[in-house]
C-alpha positions in Angstrom: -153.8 265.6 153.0 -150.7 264.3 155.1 -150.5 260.7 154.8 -147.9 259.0 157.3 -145.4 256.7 156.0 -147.0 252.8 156.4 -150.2 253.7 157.7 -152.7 251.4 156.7 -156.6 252.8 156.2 -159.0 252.4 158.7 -161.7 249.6 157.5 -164.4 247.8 159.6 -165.9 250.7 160.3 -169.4 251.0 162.0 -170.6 252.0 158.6 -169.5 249.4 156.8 -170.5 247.0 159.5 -173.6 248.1 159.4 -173.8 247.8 155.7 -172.5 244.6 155.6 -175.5 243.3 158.0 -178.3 245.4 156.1 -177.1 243.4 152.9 -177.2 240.1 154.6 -180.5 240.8 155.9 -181.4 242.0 152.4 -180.2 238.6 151.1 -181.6 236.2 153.3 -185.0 238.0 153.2 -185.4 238.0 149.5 -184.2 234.4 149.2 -186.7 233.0 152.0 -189.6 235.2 150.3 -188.4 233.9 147.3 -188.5 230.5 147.9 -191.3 230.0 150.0 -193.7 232.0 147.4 -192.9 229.3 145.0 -193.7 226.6 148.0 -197.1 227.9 148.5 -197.1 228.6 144.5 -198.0 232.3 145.5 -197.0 235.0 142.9 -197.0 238.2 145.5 -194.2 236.6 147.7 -192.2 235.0 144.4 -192.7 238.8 143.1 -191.3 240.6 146.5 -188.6 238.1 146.8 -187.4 239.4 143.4 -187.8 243.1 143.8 -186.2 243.2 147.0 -182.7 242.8 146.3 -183.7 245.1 143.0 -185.1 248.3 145.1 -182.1 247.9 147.7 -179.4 247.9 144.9 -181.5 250.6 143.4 -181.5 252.9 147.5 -177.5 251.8 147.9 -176.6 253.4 144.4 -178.5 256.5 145.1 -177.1 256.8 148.8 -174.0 256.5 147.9 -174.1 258.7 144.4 -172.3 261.7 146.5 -169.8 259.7 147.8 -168.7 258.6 144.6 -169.1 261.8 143.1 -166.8 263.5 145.2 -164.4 260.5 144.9 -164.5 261.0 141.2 -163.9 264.8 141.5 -160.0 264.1 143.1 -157.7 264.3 140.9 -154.9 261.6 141.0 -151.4 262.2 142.0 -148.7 260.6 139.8 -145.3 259.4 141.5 -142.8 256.8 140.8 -142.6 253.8 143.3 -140.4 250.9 143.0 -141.6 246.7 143.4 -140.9 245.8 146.6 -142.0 242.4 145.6 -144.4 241.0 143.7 -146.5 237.4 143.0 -148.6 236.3 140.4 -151.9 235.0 142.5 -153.6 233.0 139.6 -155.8 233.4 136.8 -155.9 231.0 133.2 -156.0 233.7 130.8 -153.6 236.2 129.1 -154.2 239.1 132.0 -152.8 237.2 135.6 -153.8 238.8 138.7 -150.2 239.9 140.3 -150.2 241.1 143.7 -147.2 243.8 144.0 -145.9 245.8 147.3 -145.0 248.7 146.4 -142.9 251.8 147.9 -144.5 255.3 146.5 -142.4 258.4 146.6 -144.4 261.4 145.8 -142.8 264.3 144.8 -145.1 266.6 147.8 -145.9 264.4 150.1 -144.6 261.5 152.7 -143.5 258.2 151.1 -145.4 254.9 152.1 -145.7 251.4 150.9 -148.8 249.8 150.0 -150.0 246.2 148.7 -152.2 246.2 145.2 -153.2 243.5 143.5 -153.8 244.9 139.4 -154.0 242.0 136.4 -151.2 242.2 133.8 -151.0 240.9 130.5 -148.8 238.1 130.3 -146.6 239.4 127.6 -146.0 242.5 129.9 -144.8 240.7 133.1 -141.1 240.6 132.3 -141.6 244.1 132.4 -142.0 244.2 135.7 -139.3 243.1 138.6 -138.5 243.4 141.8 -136.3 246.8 142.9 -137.7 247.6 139.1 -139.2 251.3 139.6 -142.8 251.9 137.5 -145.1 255.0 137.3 -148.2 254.9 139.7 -151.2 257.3 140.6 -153.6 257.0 143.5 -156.0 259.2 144.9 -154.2 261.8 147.4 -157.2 260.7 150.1 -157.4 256.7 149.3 -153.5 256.2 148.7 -154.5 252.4 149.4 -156.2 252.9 146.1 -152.7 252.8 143.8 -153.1 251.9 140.7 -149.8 251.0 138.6 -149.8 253.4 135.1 -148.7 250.8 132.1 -148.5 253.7 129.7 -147.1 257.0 131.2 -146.5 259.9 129.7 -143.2 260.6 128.0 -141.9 262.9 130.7 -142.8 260.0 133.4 -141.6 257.0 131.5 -138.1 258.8 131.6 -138.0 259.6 135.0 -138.8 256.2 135.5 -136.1 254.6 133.6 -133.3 256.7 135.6 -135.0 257.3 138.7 -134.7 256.1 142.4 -136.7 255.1 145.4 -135.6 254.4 148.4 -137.6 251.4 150.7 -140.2 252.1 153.0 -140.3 250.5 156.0 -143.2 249.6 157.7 -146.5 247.8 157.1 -148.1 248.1 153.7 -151.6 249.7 152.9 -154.1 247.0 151.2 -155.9 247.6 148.4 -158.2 245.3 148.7 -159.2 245.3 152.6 -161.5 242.6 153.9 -164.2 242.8 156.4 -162.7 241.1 159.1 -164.1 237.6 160.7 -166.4 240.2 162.6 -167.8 241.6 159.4 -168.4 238.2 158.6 -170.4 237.5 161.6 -172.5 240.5 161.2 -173.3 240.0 157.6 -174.0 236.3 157.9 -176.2 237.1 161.4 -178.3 239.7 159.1 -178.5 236.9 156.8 -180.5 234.5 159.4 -182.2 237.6 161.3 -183.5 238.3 157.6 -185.0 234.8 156.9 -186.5 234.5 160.2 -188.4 238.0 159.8 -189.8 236.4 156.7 -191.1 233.4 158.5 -192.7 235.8 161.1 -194.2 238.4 158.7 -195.5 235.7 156.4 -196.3 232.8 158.6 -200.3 232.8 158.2 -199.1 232.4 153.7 -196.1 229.4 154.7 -198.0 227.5 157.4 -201.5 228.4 158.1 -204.1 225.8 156.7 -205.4 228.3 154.4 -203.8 230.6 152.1 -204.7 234.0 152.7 -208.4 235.4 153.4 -209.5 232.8 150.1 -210.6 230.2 152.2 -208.7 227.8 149.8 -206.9 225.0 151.0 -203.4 224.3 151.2 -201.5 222.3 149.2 -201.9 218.4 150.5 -200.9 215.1 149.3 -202.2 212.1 151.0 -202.4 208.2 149.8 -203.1 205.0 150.8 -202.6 201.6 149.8 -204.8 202.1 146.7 -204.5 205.5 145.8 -202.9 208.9 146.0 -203.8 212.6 146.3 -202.8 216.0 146.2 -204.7 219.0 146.5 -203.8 222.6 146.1 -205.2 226.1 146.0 -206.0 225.3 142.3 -205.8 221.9 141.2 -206.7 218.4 142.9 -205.5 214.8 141.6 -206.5 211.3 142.6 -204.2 208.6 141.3 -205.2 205.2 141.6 -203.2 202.0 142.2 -202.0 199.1 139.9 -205.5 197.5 138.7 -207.9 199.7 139.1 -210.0 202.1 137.3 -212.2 204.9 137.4 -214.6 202.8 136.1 -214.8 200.6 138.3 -218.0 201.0 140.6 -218.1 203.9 143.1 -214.0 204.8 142.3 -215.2 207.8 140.7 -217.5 209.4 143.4 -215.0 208.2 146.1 -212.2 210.0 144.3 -214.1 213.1 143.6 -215.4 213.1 147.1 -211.5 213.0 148.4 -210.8 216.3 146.4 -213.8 218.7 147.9 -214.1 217.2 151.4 -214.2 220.1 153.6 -214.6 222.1 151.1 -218.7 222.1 150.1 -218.7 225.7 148.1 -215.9 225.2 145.9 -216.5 224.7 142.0 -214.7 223.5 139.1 -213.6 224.8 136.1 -212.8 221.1 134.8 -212.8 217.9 135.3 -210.7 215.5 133.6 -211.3 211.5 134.1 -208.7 208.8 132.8 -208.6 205.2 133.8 -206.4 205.9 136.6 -206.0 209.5 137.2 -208.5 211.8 137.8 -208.1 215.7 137.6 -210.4 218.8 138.9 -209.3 222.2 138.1 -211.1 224.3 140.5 -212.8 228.1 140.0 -211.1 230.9 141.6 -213.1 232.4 144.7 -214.8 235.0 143.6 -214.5 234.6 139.7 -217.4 234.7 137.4 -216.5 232.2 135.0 -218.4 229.2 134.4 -218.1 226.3 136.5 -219.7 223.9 138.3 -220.0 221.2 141.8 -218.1 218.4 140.6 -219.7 216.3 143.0 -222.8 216.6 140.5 -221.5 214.2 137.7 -223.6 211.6 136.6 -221.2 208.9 138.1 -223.5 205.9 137.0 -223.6 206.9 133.5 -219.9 207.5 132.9 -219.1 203.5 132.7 -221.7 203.4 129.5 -220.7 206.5 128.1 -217.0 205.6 127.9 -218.0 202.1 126.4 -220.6 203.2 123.9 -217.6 205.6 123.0 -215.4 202.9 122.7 -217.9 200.5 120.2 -220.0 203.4 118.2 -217.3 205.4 117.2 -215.7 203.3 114.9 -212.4 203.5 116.0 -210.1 200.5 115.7 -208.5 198.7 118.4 -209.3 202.1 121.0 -206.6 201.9 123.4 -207.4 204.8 125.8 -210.1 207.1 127.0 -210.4 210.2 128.5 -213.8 212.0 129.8 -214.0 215.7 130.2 -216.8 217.7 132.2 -217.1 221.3 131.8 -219.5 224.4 132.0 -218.0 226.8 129.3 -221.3 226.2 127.6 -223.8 227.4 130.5 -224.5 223.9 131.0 -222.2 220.6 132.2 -221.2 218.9 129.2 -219.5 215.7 129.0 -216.9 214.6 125.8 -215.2 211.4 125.8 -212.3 211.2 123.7 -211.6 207.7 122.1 -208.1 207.0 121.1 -206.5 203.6 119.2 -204.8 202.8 116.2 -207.2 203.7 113.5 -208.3 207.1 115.1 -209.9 209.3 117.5 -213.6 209.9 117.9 -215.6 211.9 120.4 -219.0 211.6 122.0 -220.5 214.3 123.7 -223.3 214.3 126.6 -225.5 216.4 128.7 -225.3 216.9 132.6 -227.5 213.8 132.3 -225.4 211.4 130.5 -228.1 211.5 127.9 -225.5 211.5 124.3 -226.3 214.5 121.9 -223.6 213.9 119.0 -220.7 211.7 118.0 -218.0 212.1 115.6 -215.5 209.9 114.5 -212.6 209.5 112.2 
């Protein structure tokens, strides 16, 4: 291959421009996927937005396995070249990246000059100077590719030490070309072209009112001056303000009636009361595990089941309660958990409220 003296590569070209958009397209797609699955807390979109970037690595290494292949079937040409100048460009540990220009004679081909950039151990840097001439090898068809040999072969090391290059004039080859402020653009426009194609595949998952064809809500928070709530695909909360309590009359239906308004087929799987929080974990659509309305608690019983727990339990000084409602039994069954300083005890109730066993510590 005939190489003319100073003649830089060609880079930017449509190829790479092209690949430089597809990857920014890749990136911004997988990161708005991403994201937005774990929004909506839905696992398909967290999953894509991982594999993404994984299968396009995986199609870029394969597409570009020939290319490589033949690159790594060229066998490099060794010459001598001699430091046109050099510059150490950073770097806090013993290797410092030094950028050299160099002037490469080869012994069968044109001369040329090319910039490198190659680390070098700090100990080895008064080694090299400038008009100081050093063993290099580059591929014959990427001479922008020059690499500086530290260890040469005898035969080299000697011509080294009493040969001569002359200059070459001319602008220098990079080894490191850059894509350009166009590249730029192009990748960072795939980028934006990639996230909005997310948000237009997957609008009906990000925005619509329901998620999917389940029919559950999605996620929602609302509050007012006495109390907050959030509801999601899965789980609803209520908590109340400073001063109240579930207990007090009609809290609990009204905060229970919050969480499935709108919503009159969906069951729970539990349902967790506190004296100012209260927690339904609802049943998948569709699943066959037990569960039940949780508008069918026996709100007027909870009050006295919560105090009986409280006096009949013998537990000392209770400090907190907590009431849960479930169906894993066939049937709704209601513990309350007693908690103070000398203890815990539990009472345990039908869908009725009517008490079937205690135990205490």
């Amino acid at each position: 291959m005939t190489i003319a003296a100073g003649a830089p590569p060609t880079h930017n070209t449509p190829a790479d421009l092209a690949l430089g958009f597809l990857t920014g397209g890749v990136i911004g797609a997988s990161l708005t996927v991403f994201i937005g699955g774990c929004i909506v807390e839905r696992a398909p979109l967290i999953v894509t937005g991982l594999v993404l970037p994984a299968v396009y690595g995986l199609v870029f290494f394969l597409a570009t396995l020939p290319r490589r292949a033949r690159e790594a079937a060229v066998v490099p040409r060794t010459a001598l070249a001699v430091i046109e100048s050099l510059e150490a460009v950073g770097g806090e540990t013993s290797d410092v990246p030094v950028r050299f220009e160099l002037s490469v004679a080869p012994d069968d081909a044109p001369a040329f000059r090319v910039e490198i950039r190659q680390d070098v151990n700090l100990v080895e840097l008064p080694d090299y100077r400038v008009r100081g001439v050093v063993v290099v090898e580059y591929p014959p068809d990427r001479p922008w590719k020059t690499r500086i040999v530290k260890r040469p072969t005898p035969q080299w090391e000697e011509r080294a030490a009493v040969g001569q290059v002359d200059s070459v004039p001319g602008p220098a080859m990079k080894s490191d070309p850059t894509g350009g402020c166009f590249g730029g653009l192009l990748t960072l426009l795939g980028l934006l072209l990639g996230a909005v194609a997310v948000l237009v595949l997957f609008r009906a998952d990000l925005f619509d009112s329901h998620e999917g064809d389940s029919g559950a809500p999605r996620p929602s928070v609302s509050s007012s001056s006495s109390s907050t709530s959030v509801v999601t695909s899965a789980r609803g909360t209520v908590t109340l303000g400073p001063g109240q309590s579930m207990l007090d009359e009609g809290e609990l239906r009204k905060a229970v009636e919050s969480l499935t308004q709108g919503a009159d087929e969906r069951q729970a799987l539990t349902v967790v009361v506190q004296d100012g929080l209260l927690t339904v974990v609802f049943s998948p659509t569709g699943a066959t595990t037990a569960a039940f309305d949780p508008r069918s608690l026996p709100y007027d019983r909870v009050p006295g089941l919560v105090e009986e727990a409280r006096t009949t339990l013998g537990v000392d000084s209770p400090q907190s309660w907590q009431l849960t409602a479930d169906g894993v039994t066939g049937s709704l069954t209601l513990r309350v958990m007693v908690t103070g300083g000398g203890g815990t005890g539990m009472l345990e109730a039908d869908a009725r409220g009517k008490v079937l066993r205690r135990s205490g510590s």
